[in-house]
Every structure is written in C-alpha cells, then in structure tokens.
N, C-alpha and C positions, 0 to 999 in steps of 0.2 A: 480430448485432444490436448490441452492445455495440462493435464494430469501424465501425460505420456511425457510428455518434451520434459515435464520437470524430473520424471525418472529415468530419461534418457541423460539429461544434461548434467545432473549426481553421479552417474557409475562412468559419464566418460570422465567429471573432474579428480574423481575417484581415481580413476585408474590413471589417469598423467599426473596426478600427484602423487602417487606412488613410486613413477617411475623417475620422479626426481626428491625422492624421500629422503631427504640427512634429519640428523638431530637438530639442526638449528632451524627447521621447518614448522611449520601449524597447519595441519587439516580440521575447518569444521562441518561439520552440520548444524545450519541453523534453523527454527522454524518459531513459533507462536501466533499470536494474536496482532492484528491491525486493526487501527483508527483512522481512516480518512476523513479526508474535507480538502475544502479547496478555498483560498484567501482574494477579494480582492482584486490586493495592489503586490507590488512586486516586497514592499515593503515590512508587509502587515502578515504577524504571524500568527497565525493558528487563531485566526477572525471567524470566528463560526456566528450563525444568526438564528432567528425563527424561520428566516427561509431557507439557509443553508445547513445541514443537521451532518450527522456526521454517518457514513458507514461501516460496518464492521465485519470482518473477515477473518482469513486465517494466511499467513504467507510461507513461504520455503524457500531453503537456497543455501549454498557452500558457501566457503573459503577459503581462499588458501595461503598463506604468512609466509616470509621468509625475512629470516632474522638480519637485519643491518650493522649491529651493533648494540651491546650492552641488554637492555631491555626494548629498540625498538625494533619495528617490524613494517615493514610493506605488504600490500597484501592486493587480490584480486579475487572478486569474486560474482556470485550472480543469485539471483533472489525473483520469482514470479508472485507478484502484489496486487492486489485490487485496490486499484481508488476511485476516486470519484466523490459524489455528496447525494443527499435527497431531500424532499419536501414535504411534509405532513403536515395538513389542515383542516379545519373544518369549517362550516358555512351552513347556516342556514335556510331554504329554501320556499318560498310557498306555491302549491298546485290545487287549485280547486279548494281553498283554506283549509289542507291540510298542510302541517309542518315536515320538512323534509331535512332530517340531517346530512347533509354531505360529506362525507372525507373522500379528501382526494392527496393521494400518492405520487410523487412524480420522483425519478432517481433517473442519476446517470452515473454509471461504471464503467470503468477503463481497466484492464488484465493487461499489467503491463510486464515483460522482460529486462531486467534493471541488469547492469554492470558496473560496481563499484570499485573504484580502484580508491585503493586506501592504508592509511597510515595508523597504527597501533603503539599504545605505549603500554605497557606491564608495569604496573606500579600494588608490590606485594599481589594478594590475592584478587587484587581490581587489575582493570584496564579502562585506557580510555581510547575510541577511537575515531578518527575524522578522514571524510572523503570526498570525493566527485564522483556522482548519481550520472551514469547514463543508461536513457530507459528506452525500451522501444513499442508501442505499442503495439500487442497483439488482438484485441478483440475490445472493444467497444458497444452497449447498449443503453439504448435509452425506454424505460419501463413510465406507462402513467396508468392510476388507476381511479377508478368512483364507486366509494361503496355507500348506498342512499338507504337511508333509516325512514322509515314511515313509523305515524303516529298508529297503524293499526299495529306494531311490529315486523311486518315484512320488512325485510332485506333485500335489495338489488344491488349486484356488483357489475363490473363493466372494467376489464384489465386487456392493456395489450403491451405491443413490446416492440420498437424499430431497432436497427444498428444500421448506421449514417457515417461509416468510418471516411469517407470523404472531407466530412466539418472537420475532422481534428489534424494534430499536428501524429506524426507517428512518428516523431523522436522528442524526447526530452531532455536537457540537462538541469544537473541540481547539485545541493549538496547533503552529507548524510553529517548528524555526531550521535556518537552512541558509548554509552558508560557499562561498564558490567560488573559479576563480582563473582567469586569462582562458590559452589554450595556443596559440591560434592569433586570427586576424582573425574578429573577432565571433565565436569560439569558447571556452563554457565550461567549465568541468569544475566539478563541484558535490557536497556531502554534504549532506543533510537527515535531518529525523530527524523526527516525527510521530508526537501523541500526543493521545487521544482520551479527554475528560474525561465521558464518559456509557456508562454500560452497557452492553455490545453486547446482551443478553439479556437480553428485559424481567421474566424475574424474579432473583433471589439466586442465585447462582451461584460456587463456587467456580476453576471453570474458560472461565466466557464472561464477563470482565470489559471491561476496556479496552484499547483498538486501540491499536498501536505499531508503526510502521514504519520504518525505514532504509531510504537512497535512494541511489544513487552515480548521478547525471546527466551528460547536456550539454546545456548550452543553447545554442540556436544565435541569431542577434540577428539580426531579416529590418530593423530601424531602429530 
C-alpha cells in the first residue's frame, strides 16, 4: 500500500510540474538510504544509547524549485521515510542449571508521509538547503522478540508484532538541512539530516520522544 501512494504521489508531482514548466524551474527525484533514532530531549541531537540503536531503511520522494532570484530557490516537496529506534540485548538465564542465553529484540517503526517546504541556495556545483518538515503518520508497529540459546545447542525463538496507532501523535513538525554536490549531468549526491520537534508518544516518555533521521541521497533533475 505504502509502495502504491509513493508511485501515485511521483506521476501526479510529475505531471503538475510539468504543467508549470519554465526554465527557472527544478524537478527532482530523490531517494537513498536512512538512519533513524529518536533523542531524548527536545534539545539533544542525534543521542543514540545501548538502549536506543538506530534503524535503517530506504526513503523516496520529489521536489519541486522555483527560482526567486539569482541562485536562490523555494521549493515543495514530499518524501515517505521510516523512523523509529530498536533494542538489542542479551541476558543470561538459568533453568534446571542449565545456562540460557537470551537475546531479546524490541523495535518501534513509524512510515511516515513528510512535506517539506524549503529554501535552496546553488553555490557552484554544490547546494545548500534548509526547511520545515511536516510529517504525517501513516503506519505505525511495534515488533519484540526472544531468541534462547541452550547449552545442548537448541535454539528457541518466540517473535510477534502490535501496531497501537492510538499512543502516537499522527502529525509532526520539524526541521530538515541538507548539503549536496552535483557528480554527474543533473546528478546529485546529498546528506540531510531531520528533526522532529513534537512527541512521537502522546504521553511522557522517556524512551518515545523525538524523530531524527540521517539521509545519504541522489537526486536526480527530470528540469
């Protein structure tokens, strides 16, 4: 489902960018690699812990520019991202004096729909660019697992999976900055970094605070 709406929401940006196409315009497509986690305090950037670890994904989403003057540019656009954090441990056990190693799993993921409105500057073969992150939450899971080591070798695993879209908040705002550098013809290479100033967990929480992601992109320039 989430795979549909991101190639539905591509050919419709696609196609109303087209239909206000001049030269002093930018069409991208962007996509790569994501790093979540989640901080904290409103304060504290990119706090990762032994309880809190990071996730990793893949993202996608356009953009669209229209030039203001000289080298800058405004722009709007939309990107579906997974964030979230996870937990991975181990523990010790004893049953009948035998030794039990434990590892246990726990993750939470949020698929959220982001709209960035934002501000671009061209400087030579680089850009730099800065915005406001509004996100909307579409899908929400929370996975824990137990996988137990026995001293004979057996193996026991024990996995399940809730989604509780109730607890969270299903809007977010934040802010995005992102740097690039052009590698080939209308080809770009990009880092962003996004951060989300609203509770992921509509109550007090030590552990479901605020969204933070790292990006490594390309953008590709369709005009």
């Amino acid at each position: 489902m989430i795979k549909k709406i991101t190639i539905y929401l591509i050919l419709i940006f696609i196609f109303i960018s087209s239909l206000c196409s001049q030269n002093k315009n930018e069409l991208y497509i962007h996509l790569g690699y994501s790093q979540a986690s989640q901080s904290p305090k409103i304060y504290s950037f990119y706090q990762t812990s032994y309880w809190r670890q990071n996730i990793h994904n893949e993202f996608v989403g356009a953009e669209y520019f229209r030039k203001i003057k000289n080298n800058s540019y405004i722009g709007i656009g939309f990107q579906i991202v997974e964030k979230g954090f996870k937990n991975k441990f181990k523990i010790n056990l004893y049953n009948n004096l035998n030794i039990i190693v434990e590892e246990i799993n726990y993750y939470n993921k949020y698929e959220y729909l982001e709209f960035p409105f934002l501000y671009k500057c061209n400087i030579k073969n680089s850009f730099l660019c800065l915005g406001i992150l509004n996100s909307i939450l579409l899908n929400c899971m929370e996975g824990l697992g137990f996988t137990d080591t026995y001293t004979n070798g057996s193996i026991k695993e024990i996995k399940g999976t809730i989604s509780r879209p109730e607890l969270y908040r299903k809007f977010d705002i934040g802010m995005l900055a992102r740097i690039g550098t052009q590698i080939k013809k209308d080809l770009f290479l990009d880092i962003s970094f996004t951060r989300g100033f609203r509770r992921v967990f509509i109550y007090n929480s030590d552990e479901l605070n605020y969204n933070e992601v790292f990006m490594v992109g390309l953008n590709y320039k369709f005009m």
